[in-house]
C-alpha positions in Angstrom: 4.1 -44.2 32.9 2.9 -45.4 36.3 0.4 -47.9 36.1 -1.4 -46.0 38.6 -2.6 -42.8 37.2 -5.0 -42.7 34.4 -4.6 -41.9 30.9 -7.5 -39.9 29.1 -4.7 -39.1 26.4 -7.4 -41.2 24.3 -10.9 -39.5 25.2 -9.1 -35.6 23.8 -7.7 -37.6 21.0 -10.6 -39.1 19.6 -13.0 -35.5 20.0 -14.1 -34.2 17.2 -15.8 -31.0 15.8 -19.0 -33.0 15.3 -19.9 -36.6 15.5 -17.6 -37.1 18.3 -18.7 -38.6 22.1 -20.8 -36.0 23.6 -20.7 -35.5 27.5 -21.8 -33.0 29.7 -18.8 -32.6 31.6 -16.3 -29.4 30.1 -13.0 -30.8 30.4 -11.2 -28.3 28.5 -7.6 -29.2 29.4 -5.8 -30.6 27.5 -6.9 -29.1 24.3 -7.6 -30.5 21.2 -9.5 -27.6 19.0 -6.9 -24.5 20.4 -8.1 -22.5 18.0 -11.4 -22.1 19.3 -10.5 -21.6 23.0 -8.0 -18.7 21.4 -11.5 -17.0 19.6 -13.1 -17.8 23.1 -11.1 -16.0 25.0 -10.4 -13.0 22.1 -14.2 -12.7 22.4 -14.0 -12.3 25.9 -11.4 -9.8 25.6 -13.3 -7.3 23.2 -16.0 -7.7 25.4 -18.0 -3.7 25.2 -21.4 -2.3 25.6 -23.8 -0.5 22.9 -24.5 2.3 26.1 -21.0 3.7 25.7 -21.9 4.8 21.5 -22.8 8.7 22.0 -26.0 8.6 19.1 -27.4 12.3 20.2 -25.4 13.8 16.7 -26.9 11.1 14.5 -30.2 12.0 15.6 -29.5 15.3 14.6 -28.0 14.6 11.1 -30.7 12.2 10.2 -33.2 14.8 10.6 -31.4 17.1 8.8 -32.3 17.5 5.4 -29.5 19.0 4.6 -27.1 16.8 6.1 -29.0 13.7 4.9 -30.8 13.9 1.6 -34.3 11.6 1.6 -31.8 8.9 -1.1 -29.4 8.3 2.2 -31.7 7.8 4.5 -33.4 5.5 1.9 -29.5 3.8 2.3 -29.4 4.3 6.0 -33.1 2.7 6.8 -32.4 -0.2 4.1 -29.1 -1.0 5.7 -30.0 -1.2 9.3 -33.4 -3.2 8.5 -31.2 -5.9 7.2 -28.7 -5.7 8.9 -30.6 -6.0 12.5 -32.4 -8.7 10.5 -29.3 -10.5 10.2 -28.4 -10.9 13.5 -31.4 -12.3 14.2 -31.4 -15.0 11.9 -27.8 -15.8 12.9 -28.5 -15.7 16.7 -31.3 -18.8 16.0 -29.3 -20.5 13.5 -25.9 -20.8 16.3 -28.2 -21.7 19.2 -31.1 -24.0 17.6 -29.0 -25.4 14.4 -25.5 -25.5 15.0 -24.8 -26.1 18.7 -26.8 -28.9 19.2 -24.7 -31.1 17.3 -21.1 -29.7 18.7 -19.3 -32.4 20.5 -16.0 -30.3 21.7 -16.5 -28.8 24.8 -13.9 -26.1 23.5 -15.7 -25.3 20.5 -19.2 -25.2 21.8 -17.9 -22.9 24.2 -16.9 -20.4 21.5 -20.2 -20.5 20.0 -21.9 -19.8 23.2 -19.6 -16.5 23.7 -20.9 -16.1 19.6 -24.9 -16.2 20.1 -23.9 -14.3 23.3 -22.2 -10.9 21.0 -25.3 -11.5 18.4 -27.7 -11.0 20.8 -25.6 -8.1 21.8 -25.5 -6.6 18.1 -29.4 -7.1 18.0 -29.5 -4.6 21.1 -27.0 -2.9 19.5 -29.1 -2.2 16.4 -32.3 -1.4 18.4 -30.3 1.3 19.9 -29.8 3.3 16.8 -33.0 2.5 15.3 -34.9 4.1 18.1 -32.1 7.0 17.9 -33.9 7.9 13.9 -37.6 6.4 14.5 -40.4 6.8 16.8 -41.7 3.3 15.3 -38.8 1.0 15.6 -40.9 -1.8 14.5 -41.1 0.2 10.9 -37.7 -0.8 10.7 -37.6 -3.9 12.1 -40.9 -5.3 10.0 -39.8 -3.3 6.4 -39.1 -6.9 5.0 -43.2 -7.2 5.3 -43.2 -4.0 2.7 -39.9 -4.6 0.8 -39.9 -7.3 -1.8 -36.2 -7.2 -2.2 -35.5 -7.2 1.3 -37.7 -10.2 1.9 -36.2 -12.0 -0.8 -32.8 -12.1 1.1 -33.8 -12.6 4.4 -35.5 -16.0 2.8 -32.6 -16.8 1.0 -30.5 -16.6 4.2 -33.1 -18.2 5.9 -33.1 -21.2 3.4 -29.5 -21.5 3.7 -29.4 -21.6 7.2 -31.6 -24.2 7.0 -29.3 -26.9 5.4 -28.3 -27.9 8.4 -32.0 -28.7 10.0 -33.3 -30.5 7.1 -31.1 -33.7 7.8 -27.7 -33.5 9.4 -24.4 -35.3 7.8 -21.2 -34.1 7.4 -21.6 -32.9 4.4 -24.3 -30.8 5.2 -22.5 -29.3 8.2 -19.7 -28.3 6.2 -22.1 -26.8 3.8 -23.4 -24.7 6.7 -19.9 -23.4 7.7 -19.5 -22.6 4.1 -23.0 -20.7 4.9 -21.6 -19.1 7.9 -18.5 -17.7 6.1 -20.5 -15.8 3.4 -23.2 -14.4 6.4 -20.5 -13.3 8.5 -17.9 -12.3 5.8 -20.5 -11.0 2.8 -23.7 -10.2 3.8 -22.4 -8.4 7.0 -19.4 -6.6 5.4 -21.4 -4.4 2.6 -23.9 -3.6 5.4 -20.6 -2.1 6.9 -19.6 -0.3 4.1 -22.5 2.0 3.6 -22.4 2.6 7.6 -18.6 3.4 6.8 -19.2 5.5 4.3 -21.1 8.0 5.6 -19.3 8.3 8.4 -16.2 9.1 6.3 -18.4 11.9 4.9 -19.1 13.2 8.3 -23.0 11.7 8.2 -24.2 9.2 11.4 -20.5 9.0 12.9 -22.4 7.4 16.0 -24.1 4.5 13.9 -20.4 4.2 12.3 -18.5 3.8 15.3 -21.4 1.1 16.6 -20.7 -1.1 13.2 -16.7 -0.7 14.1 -17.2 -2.6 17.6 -19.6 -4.8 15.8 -17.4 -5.6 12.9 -14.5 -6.1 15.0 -16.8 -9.1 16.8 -17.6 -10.6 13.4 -13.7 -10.4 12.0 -13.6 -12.5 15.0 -16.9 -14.9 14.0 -15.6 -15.2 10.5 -12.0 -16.1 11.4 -13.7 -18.9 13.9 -15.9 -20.8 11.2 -12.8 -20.8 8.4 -10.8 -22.1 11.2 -13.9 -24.4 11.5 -13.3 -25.4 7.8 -10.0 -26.4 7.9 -10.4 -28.7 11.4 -13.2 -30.7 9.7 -11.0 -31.5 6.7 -8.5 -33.2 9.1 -11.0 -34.6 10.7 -13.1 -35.5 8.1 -11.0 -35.3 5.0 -13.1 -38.2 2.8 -15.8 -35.5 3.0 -14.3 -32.9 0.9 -15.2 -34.6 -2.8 -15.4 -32.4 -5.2 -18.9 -32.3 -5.5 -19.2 -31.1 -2.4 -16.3 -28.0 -3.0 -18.0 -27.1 -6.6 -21.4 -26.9 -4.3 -19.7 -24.6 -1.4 -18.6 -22.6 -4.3 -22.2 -22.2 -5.4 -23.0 -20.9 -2.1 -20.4 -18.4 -2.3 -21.4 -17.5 -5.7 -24.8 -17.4 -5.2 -24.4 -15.2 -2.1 -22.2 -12.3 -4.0 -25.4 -12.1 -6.7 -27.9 -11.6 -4.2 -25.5 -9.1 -2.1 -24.8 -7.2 -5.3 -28.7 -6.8 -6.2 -29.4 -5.6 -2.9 -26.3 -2.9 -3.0 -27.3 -1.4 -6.0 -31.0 -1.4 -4.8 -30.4 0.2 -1.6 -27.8 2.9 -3.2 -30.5 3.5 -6.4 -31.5 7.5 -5.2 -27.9 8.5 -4.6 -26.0 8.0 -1.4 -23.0 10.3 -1.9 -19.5 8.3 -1.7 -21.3 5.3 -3.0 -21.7 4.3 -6.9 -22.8 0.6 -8.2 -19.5 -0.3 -9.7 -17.5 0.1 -6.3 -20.0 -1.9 -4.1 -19.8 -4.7 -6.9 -16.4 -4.8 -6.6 -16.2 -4.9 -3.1 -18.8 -7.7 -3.1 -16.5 -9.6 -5.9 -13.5 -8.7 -3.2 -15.2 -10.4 -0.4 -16.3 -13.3 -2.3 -12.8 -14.1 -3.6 -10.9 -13.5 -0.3 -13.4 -15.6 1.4 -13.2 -18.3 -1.4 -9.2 -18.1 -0.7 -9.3 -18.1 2.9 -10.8 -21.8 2.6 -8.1 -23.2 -0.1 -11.2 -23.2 -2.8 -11.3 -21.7 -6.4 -12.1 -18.1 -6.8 -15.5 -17.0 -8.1 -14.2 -13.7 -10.1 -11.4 -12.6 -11.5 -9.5 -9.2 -11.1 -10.0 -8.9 -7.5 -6.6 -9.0 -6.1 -7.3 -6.0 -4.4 -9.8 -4.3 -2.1 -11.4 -1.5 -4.2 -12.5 0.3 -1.4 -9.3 0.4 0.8 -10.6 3.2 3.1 -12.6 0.3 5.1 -9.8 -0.9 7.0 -8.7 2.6 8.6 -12.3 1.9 10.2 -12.5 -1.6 11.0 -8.7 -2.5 11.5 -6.9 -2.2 15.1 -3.7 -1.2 15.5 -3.4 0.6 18.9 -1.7 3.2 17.3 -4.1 5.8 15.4 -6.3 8.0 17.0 -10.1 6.2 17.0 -11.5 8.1 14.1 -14.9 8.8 15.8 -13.5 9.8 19.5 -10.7 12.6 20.4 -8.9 10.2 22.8 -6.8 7.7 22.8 -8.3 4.6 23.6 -5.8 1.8 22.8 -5.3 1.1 26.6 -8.6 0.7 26.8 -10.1 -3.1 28.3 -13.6 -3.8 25.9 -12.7 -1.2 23.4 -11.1 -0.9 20.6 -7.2 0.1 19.6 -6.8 2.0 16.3 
């Protein structure tokens, strides 16, 4: 090498997820977390706007009694309360918990773009809660009237909290663990129920809203397990097996409470919808998530999705027909292929 020009090969070789030298200064090239810049920049890519979701026709249905019986908008109400709730809680937790202690540039960077799209799905929310109620606060406050709502929100809340109580490595891969069941549980039977009536013909405008905003968290989730598997290089001495029997606690413990509130929110008939398939859908999500990290599988017998029907909704292939428009949009920039 000439002795003249500098070598930083050092300063990207020693970064690190967390615990790493912080600095100011975004020098993003070379690379050492490419995963991150590669959710980054996929972000970026699906980048779209709540305006664009036509919600005049959900208006209609919902106040339609015969469209929508009083048990689906009990389904409907319950789903988007905690589900705008969610994104909430997820917006603070990325921007007051988790950033501050990010010390790659490339990866801090992706969680900015992150918080960016929650704050987007938060406006995306208010949109079809003022398209169903004059009071959109009703909505957004029903954890102040709901005992089983608030319940969840404070056991999100608590384990979004790990983090803030007293920061380690251990406790910050506990929170990723945290992440993956928000973004790949508690988000994912929210989307069901939006799915399903929109396979049934009810609220096809609040169902093609959840598709943009479930193809942003595929993209979240994939981020943090890619999260999971950088920090055991980094940090492999962490990953004792105390510490992988308590992530699988939070996994566990995560499926219950997501199973309670499904039946709950289902309990005066949502057609499409019984409490055996969103239990094993819950059981699904918990496994694959469990698998997706290399840990042990909470339940058995679920080797397959029992409600298969989700992915013609949430998957992109660019080369079906988008089930809720006429056209074809996989050429589309910011929106998405089917």
């Amino acid at each position: 090498m000439n002795p003249n020009e500098l070598d930083y090969t050092h300063v990207i070789n020693n970064r690190r997820i967390v615990g790493g030298e912080k600095s100011e200064l975004m020098a993003i090239s070379p690379l050492k977390h490419k995963w991150a810049m590669e959710s980054f920049l996929e972000m970026c890519s699906n980048d779209w706007r709540p305006q664009t979701v036509e919600m005049k026709n959900d208006i209609i249905c919902y106040n339609d009694s015969k469209m929508m019986s009083e048990g689906e908008k009990f389904t409907y109400n319950k789903t988007l309360a905690f589900l705008s709730n969610l994104d909430g809680i997820q917006l603070h937790n990325l921007t007051d918990n988790i950033s501050t202690h990010i010390t790659s540039p490339e990866v801090k960077m992706a969680l900015t773009r992150q918080a960016f799209e929650e704050s987007l799905h938060v406006l995306s929310y208010s949109y079809m809660i003022e398209a169903v109620t004059p009071n959109p606060m009703s909505i957004y406050m029903m954890f102040e009237r709901d005992g089983m709502l608030s319940k969840k929100n404070e056991s999100i809340l608590t384990q979004s909290r790990i983090l803030g109580e007293s920061f380690s490595i251990p406790t910050f891969i506990k929170t990723i663990a945290s992440n993956i069941a928000l973004e790949g549980i508690y988000f994912y039977t929210g989307f069901l129920n939006m799915y399903n009536f929109a396979r049934n013909r009810k609220m096809v405008g609040s169902g093609e809203m959840i598709s943009y905003i479930n193809r942003d968290e595929d993209c979240h989730l994939r981020f943090f397990i890619n999260m999971w598997h950088a920090m055991k290089e980094e940090y492999p001495e962490a990953f004792t097996p105390k510490l992988i029997e308590e992530v699988r606690e939070i996994m566990y413990q995560s499926s219950e409470l997501e199973k309670d509130w499904g039946r709950y929110i289902i309990q005066h008939g949502t057609e499409g919808m019984t409490d055996k398939m969103s239990d094993s859908y819950v059981n699904w999500l918990t496994d694959t998530r469990c698998q997706s990290i290399d840990i042990k599988k909470v339940y058995s017998n679920t080797s397959e999705n029992p409600c298969p029907w989700v992915n013609w909704f949430s998957s992109v292939n660019g080369n079906e027909r988008n089930f809720f428009e006429t056209k074809n949009i996989s050429y589309q920039v910011g929106t998405l292929e089917w």
